[in-house]
LUMLO-173179 format. One record per residue (C-alpha): residue in three letters; x, y, z. Coordinates in steps of 0.02 Angstrom, whole numbers, plus 50000, padded with zeros to 5 digits. Example, Ala and Ser with C-alpha at 12.3 -4.5 7.8 and 13.67 -1.06 7.14 Angstrom:
BEGIN
ALA506154977550390
SER506844994750357
This chain:
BEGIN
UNK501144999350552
UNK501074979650570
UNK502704972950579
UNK504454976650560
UNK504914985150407
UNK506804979350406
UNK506134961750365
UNK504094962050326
UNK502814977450373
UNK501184985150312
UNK501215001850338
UNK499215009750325
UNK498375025850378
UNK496775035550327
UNK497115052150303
UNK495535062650356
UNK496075077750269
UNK496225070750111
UNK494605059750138
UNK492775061850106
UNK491295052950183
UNK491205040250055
UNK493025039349963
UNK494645034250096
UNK496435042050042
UNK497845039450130
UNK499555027250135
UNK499595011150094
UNK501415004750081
UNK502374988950098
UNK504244988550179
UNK505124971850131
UNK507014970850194
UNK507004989450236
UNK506124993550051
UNK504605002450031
UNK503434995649917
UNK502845005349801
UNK504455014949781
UNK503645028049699
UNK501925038949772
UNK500365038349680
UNK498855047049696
UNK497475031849728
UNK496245027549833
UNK496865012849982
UNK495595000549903
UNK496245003449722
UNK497995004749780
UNK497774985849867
UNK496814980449703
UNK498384987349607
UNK499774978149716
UNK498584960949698
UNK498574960849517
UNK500574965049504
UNK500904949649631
UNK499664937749559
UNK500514942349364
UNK502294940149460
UNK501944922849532
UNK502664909149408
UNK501144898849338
């Protein structure tokens, strides 16, 4: 974990056992103000799952 999660953290770790050689799984989560971000767990792969949370932030950002 990077930060503190009661104000701004990213929380990230591989998970061997649910990893191959080529394909990483693990968590991937944001805490904002003691909130994890996403609220909800999916199963994705880290680099889709930071692809995912890009796309919702860059459509969330007023033009």
């Amino acid at each position: 974990m990077f930060g503190d999660p009661q104000e701004f953290a990213v929380i990230y770790e591989v998970v061997p056992d649910w990893s191959t050689a080529t394909i990483k799984n693990g968590l991937f989560l944001l805490a904002i103000e003691s909130r994890l971000i996403p609220s909800v767990v999916q199963t994705i792969t880290i680099s889709a799952a930071i692809h995912q949370m890009v796309t919702q932030w860059e459509t969330a950002l007023p033009a």
